[in-house]
C-alpha positions as CSV (number, residue, x, y, z in Angstrom):
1,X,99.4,151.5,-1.0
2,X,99.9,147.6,-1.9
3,X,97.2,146.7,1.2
4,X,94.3,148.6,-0.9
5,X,94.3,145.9,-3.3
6,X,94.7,141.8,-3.4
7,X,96.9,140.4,-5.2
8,X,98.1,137.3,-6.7
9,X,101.1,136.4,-7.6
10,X,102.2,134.7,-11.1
11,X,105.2,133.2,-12.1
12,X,106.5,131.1,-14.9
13,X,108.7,128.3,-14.3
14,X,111.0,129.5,-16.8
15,X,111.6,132.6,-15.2
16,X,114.5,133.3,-12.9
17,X,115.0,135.9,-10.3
18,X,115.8,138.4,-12.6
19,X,112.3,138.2,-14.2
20,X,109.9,140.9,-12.9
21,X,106.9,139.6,-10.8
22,X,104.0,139.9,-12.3
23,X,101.1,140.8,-9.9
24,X,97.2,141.2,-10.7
25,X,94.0,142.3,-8.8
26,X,90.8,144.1,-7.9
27,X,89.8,147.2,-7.0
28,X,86.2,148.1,-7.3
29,X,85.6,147.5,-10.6
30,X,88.9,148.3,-12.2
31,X,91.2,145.2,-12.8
32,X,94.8,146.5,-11.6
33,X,98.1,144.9,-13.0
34,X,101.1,145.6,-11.8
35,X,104.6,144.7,-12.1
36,X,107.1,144.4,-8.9
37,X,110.8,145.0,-9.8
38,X,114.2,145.7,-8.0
39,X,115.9,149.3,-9.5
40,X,119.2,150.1,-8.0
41,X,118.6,148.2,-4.8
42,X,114.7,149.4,-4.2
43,X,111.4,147.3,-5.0
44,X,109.2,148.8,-7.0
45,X,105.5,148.7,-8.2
46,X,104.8,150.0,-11.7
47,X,101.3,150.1,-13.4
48,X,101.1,147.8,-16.0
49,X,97.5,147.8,-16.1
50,X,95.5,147.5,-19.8
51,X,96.2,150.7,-22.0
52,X,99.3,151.5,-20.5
53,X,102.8,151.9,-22.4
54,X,103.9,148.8,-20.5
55,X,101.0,146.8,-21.0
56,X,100.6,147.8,-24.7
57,X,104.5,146.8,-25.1
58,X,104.6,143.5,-23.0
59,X,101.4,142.3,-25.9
60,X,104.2,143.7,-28.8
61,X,106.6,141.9,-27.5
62,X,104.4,138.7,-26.5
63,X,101.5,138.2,-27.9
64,X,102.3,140.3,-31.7
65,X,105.9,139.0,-32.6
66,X,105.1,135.5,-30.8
67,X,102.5,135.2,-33.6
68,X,104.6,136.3,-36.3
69,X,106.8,133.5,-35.6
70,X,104.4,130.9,-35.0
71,X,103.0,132.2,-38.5
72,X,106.2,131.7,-40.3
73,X,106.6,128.3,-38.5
74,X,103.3,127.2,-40.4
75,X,105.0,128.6,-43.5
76,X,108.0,126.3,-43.3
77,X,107.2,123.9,-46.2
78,X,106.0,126.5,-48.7
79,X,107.4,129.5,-47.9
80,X,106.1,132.7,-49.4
81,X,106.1,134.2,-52.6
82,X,108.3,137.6,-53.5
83,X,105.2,139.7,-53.0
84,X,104.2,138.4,-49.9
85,X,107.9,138.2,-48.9
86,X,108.1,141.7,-49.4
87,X,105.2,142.6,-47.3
88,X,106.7,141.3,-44.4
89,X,109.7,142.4,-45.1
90,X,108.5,146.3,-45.9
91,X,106.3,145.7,-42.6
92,X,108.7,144.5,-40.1
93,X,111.1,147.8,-41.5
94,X,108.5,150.1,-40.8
95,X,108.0,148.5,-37.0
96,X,112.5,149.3,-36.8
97,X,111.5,152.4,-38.3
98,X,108.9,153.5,-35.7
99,X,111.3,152.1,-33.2
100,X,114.1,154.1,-34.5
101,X,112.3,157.2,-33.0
102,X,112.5,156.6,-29.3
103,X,115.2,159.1,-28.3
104,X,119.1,158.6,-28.7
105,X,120.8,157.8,-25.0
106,X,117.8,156.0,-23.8
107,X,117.8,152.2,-22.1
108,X,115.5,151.3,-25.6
109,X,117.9,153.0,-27.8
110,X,121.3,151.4,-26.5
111,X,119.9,147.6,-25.6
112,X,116.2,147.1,-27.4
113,X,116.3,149.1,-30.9
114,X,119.1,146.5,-32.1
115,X,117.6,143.3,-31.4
116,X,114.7,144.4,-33.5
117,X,117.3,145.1,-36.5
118,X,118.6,141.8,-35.8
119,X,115.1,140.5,-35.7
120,X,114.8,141.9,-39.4
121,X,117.6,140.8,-40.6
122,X,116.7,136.9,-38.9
123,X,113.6,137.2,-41.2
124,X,115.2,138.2,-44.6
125,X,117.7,134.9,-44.3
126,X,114.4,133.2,-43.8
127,X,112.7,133.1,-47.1
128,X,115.1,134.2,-50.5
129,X,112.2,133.9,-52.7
130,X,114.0,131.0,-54.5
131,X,112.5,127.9,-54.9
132,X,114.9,124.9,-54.0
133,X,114.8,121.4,-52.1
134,X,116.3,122.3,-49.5
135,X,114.0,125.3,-49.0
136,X,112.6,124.1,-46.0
137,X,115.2,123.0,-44.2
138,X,116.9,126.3,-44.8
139,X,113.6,128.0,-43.3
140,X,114.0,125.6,-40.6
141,X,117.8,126.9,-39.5
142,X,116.5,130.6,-40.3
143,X,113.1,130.5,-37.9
144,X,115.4,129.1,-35.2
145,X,117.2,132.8,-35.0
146,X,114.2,134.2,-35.4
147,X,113.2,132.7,-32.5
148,X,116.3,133.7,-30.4
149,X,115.8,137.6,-31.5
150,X,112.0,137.5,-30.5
151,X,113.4,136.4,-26.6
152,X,116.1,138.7,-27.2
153,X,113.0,141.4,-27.5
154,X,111.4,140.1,-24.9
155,X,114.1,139.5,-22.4
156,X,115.3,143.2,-22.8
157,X,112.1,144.6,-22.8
158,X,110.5,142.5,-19.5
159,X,113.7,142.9,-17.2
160,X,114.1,146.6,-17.6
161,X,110.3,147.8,-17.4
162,X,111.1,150.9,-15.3
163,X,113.6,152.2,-17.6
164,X,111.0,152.1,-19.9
165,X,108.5,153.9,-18.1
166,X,110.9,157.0,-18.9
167,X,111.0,157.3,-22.0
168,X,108.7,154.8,-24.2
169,X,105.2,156.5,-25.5
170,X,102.2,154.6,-26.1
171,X,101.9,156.0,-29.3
172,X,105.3,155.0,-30.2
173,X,104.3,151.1,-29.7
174,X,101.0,151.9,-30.9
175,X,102.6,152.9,-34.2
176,X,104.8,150.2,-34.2
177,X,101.2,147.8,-34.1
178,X,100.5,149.4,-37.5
179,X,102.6,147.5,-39.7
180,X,102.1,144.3,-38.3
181,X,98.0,145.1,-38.7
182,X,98.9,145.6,-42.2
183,X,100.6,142.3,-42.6
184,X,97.5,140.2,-41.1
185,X,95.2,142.2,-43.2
186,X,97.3,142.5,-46.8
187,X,97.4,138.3,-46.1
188,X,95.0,136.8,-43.3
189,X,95.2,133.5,-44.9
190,X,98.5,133.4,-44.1
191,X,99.1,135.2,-40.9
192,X,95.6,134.0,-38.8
193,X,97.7,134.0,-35.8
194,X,99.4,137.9,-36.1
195,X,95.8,139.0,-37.3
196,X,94.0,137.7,-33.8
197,X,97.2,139.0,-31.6
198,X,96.8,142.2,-33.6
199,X,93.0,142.3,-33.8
200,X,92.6,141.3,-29.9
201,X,95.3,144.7,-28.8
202,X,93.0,146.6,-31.0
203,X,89.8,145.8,-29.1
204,X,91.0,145.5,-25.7
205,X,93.2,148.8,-25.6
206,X,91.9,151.7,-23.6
207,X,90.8,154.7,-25.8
């Protein structure tokens, strides 16, 4: 029942009414997070408490690929190197990869799966390992897609959270944490942000 628990409401000023409502409190000790949303005409509540699918997914789509970009931001003026290039590049196939296995007729399959293959592809105009002197600039134009697929992601993935419920697995988006992990660590120097969003779902996520 909602009355066994106090809540507080959140909301971002850039969120409209489609946005789910993102509510938190306390039980006992136990923090409970929980997301309201409208499906087919009825409100409902939907755990999205730490170490949950939806919790574990909302951090992927946040806090991991939000520091990817910020990272590659940094990177604007010098770019990366063919090897490091390729890193990221064999990383972010391996998350589409992962992603790729979330059953065929699903919400994820039909509406999320391609913005993450148009996030890849964002990323491979952004660096072409050449160096030039309008390099930068280029990178400039490029991180602004990339930008516009990581919302894509993110808008998809945070007004449909109970379509999720039915068919995403924790393990699947744990999975798809893996190659992002390997990024930060193959190349902390250059991804400190992706290493602490990556580092911080490792420690905080429920066994």
């Amino acid at each position: 029942m909602i009355n066994d628990y106090t809540y507080a409401e959140y909301r971002s000023p850039k969120l409209d009414r489609r946005h789910p409502r993102l509510w938190e409190g306390t039980r006992g000790y136990a923090t409970v997070v929980r997301l309201q949303q409208r499906w087919r005409g009825v409100d409902m509540l939907i755990d999205a408490s730490r170490g949950t699918v939806l919790w574990a997914i909302n951090q992927f789509r946040s806090a991991a690929l939000g520091a990817l970009v910020a990272d590659l931001s940094a990177l604007e003026e010098r770019g990366l190197h063919r090897k490091e290039c390729d890193k990221v590049q064999d990383g972010l196939s391996d998350v589409v990869a992962v992603a790729a296995t979330v059953p065929t007729g699903t919400y994820w399959q039909g509406s999320v799966y391609e913005e993450f293959e148009r996030f890849q592809r964002a990323y491979f105009h952004w660096n072409d390992h050449e160096k030039s002197d309008d390099g930068p600039a280029r990178r400039r134009a490029a991180l602004a897609a990339l930008r516009n697929r990581r919302k894509a992601i993110s808008r998809r993935i945070a007004l449909h959270q109970v379509l999720l419920l039915s068919h995403l697995k924790l393990e699947t988006v744990k999975e798809m944490y893996k190659p992002l992990q390997r990024i930060a660590s193959d190349m902390p120097e250059l991804f400190p942000k992706l290493r602490t969003a990556t580092g911080r779902f490792t420690a905080r996520l429920v066994p």
